[in-house]
C-alpha positions, -999 to 999 in steps of 0.1 A, spaced: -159 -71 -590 -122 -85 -582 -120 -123 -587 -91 -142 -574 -64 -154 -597 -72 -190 -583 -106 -190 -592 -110 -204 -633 -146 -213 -637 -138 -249 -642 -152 -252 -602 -188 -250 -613 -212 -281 -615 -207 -296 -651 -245 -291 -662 -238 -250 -657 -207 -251 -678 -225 -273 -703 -251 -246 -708 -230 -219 -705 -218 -236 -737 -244 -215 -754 -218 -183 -751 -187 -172 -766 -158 -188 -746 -142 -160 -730 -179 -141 -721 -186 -182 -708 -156 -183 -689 -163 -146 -673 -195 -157 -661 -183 -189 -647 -163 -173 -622 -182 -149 -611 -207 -178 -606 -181 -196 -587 -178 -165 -562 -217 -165 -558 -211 -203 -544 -182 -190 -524 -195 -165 -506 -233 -168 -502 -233 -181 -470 -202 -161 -449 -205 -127 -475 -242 -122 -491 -239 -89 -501 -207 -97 -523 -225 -130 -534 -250 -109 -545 -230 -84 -560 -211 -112 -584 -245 -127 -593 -257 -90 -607 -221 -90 -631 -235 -128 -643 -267 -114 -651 -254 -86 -670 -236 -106 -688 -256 -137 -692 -293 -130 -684 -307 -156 -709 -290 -188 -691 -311 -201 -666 -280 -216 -647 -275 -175 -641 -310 -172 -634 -311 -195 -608 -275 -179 -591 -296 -146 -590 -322 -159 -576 -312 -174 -547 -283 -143 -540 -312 -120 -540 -332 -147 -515 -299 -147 -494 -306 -112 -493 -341 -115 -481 -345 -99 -514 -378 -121 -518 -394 -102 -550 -362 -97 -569 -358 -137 -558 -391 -146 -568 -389 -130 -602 -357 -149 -606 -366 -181 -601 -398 -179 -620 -375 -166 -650 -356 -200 -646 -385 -224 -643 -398 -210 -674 -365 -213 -694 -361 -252 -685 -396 -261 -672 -378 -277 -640 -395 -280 -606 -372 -282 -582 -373 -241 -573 -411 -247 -564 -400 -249 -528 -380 -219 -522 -408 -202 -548 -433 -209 -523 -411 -193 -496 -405 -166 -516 -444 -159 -511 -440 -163 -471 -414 -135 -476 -437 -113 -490 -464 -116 -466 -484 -141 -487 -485 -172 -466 -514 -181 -482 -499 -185 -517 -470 -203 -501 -501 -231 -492 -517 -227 -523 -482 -238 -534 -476 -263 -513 -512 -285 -528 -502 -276 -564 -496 -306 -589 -461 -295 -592 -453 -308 -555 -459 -345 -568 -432 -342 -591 -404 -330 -570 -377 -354 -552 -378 -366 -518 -358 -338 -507 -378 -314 -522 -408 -328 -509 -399 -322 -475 -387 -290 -484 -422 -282 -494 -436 -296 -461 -412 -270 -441 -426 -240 -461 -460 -253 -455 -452 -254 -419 -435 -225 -419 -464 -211 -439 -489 -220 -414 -470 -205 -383 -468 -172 -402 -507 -170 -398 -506 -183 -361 -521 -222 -367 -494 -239 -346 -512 -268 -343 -516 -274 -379 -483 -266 -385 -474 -291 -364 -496 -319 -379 -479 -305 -413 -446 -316 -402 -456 -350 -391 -450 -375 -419 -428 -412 -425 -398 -385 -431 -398 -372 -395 -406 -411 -381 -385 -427 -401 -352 -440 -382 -328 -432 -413 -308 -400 -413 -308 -379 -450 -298 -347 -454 -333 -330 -450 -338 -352 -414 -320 -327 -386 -337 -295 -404 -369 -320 -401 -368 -329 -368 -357 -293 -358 -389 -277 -373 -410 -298 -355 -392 -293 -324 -395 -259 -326 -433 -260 -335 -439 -278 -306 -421 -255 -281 -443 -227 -294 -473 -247 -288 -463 -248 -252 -452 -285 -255 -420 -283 -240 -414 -323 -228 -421 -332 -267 -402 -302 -278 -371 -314 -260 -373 -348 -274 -372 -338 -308 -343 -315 -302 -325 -340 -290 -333 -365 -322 -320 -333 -343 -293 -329 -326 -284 -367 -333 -289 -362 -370 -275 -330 -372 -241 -343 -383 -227 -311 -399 -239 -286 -379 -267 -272 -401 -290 -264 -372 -284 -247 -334 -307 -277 -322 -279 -284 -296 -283 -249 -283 -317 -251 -281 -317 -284 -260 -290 -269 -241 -313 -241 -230 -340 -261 -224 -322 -281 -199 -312 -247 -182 -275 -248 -195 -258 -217 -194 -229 -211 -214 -206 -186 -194 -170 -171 -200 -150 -185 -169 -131 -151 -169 -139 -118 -174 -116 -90 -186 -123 -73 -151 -112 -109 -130 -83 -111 -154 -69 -79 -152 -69 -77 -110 -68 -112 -104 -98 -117 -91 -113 -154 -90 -80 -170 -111 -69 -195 -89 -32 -192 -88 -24 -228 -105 -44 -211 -137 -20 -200 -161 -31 -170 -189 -54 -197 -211 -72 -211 -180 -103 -191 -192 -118 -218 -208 -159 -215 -222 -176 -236 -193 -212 -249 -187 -231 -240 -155 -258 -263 -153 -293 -248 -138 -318 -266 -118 -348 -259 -143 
């Protein structure tokens, strides 16, 4: 796999280059850029991600930094076995918790939402972070959706993290779940609410919450012209110039 000449390794998070420490320098180096491209591209490219973390785990299958990288390619992938067996290789080589959440939704993957709940009451949950904690909750949720109990999904979600006022990083993704669980339920007046509290914590865009809301209010997001209008004129007013075709919202009476 072609790596660019800018990328050196040096990018990756200082605990993964200190255990890559374990390897000869150049085989280090090697597999520190090709865990940089996994980063890169995991989001916009999965398949490549994916492809880079297979060359690190040829080359490096017995650091769990690699492991991990695999792991979550693979779930990018909706590759949840491969994922799962990943992730389970890394919690065994360092004995850390922190995979327990995406572990458990790994399971729902599969089409075992009940291990994903078994998961969610294990001891291991307590010793997670905050973050992690709530990450849990969300697979729990999640987890009980998957077997059709909307209502206790939705008592699953409510906790001091979706109450409380302050905004952390796990709050929009939060208040969106809960949003959403509600709308399925048929509660559409609560449903709205809580978009709306996502969309004011969702400061970097990590949910569509404002599209939802949008489409609750009846919003309709329309192209002012078509190719059609353009092309004979139709519907331009003549003090539009060729850009006048600005993305504009129609609002609905629902």
């Amino acid at each position: 796999m072609p790596i660019p000449d800018d990328v050196t390794g040096e990018e990756i998070d200082k605990d993964v280059r200190q255990e890559l420490q374990s390897l000869p320098k150049t085989l280090a180096d090697d597999v520190a850029r090709n865990l940089v491209m996994v980063a890169r591209l995991i989001d916009e490219d999965p398949e490549a991600a994916y492809a880079y973390s297979k060359v690190a785990l040829r080359l490096a299958s017995r650091v769990a930094a690699v492991r991990e990288a695999g792991g979550f390619a693979a779930y990018a992938n909706q590759k949840y076995g491969e994922a799962l067996a990943e992730f389970r290789a890394a919690r065994r080589m360092t004995g850390n918790v922190d995979l327990w959440p995406v572990m458990a939704d790994c399971e729902r993957g599969l089409g075992r939402p009940e291990k994903a709940l078994d998961m969610a009451g294990a001891p291991e949950v307590h010793k997670l972070d905050k973050a992690g904690q709530v990450e849990m909750r969300l697979v729990a949720a999640g987890a009980r959706r998957d077997m059709g109990q909307l209502d206790a999904a939705i008592v699953t979600l409510q906790s001091p993290e979706l109450a409380s006022h302050s905004v952390q990083p796990w709050t929009a993704r939060l208040r969106y779940a809960y949003a959403d669980a509600l709308l399925a339920a048929g509660r559409t007046g609560e449903a709205r609410e809580w978009f709306a509290k996502a969309v004011e914590s969702d400061r970097d865009g990590s949910t569509d919450a404002s599209d939802r809301l949008a489409a609750l209010d009846g919003v309709e997001f329309v192209d002012a012209l078509d190719e059609d209008e353009d092309e004979h004129g139709d519907e331009i007013g003549d003090d539009q110039g060729e850009d006048g075709g600005a993305a504009s919202a129609e609002r609905g009476e629902g």
